[in-house]
N, C-alpha and C positions, 0 to 999 in steps of 0.2 A: 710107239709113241707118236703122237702129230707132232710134225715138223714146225709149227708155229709156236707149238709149248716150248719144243727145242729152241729156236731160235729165242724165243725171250726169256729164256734161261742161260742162253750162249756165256755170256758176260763172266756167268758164278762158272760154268764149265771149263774155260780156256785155259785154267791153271793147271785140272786134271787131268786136261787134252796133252798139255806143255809138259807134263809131267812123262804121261804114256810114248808119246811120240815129239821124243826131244830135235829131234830134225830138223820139224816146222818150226818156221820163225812167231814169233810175237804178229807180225803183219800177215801172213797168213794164213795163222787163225782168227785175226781178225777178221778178213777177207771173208774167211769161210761161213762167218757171221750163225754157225749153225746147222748150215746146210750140210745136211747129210749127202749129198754127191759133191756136192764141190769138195768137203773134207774127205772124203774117197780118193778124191784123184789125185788133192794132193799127198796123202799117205798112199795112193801108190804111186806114184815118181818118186817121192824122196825115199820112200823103203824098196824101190823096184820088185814090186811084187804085182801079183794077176790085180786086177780091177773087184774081181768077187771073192778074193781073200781080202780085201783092203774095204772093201765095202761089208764083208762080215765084220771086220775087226772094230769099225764104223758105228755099226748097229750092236753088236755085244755094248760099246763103250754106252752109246745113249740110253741101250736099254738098263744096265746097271749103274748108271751116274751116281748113286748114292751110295 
């Protein structure tokens, strides 16, 4: 999916995001505004896991949003 569709879909996403990865706060998923590496990194710090388990876990979620 392009990263622009994502981000201007972010808004309706952050619930489902909030939902999957209870960890992250309110503030940074706003931060992450969509971006798919910035929301990587912070799902991996806050789950401590590898960078490319956190960036699959990343791209499953954008690619199945619905």
């Amino acid at each position: 999916m392009n990263e622009d569709t994502i981000e201007g879909q972010w808004k309706q996403l952050k619930g489902k995001a909030k939902t999957l990865w209870g960890k992250l706060t309110d503030d940074e998923l706003t931060q992450a505004e969509g971006n798919v590496d910035r929301l990587a990194g912070l799902v991996q710090e806050r789950y401590g896991i590898s960078h490319d388990q956190a960036r699959k876990q990343v791209n499953d979620f954008m690619n199945n949003k619905r």
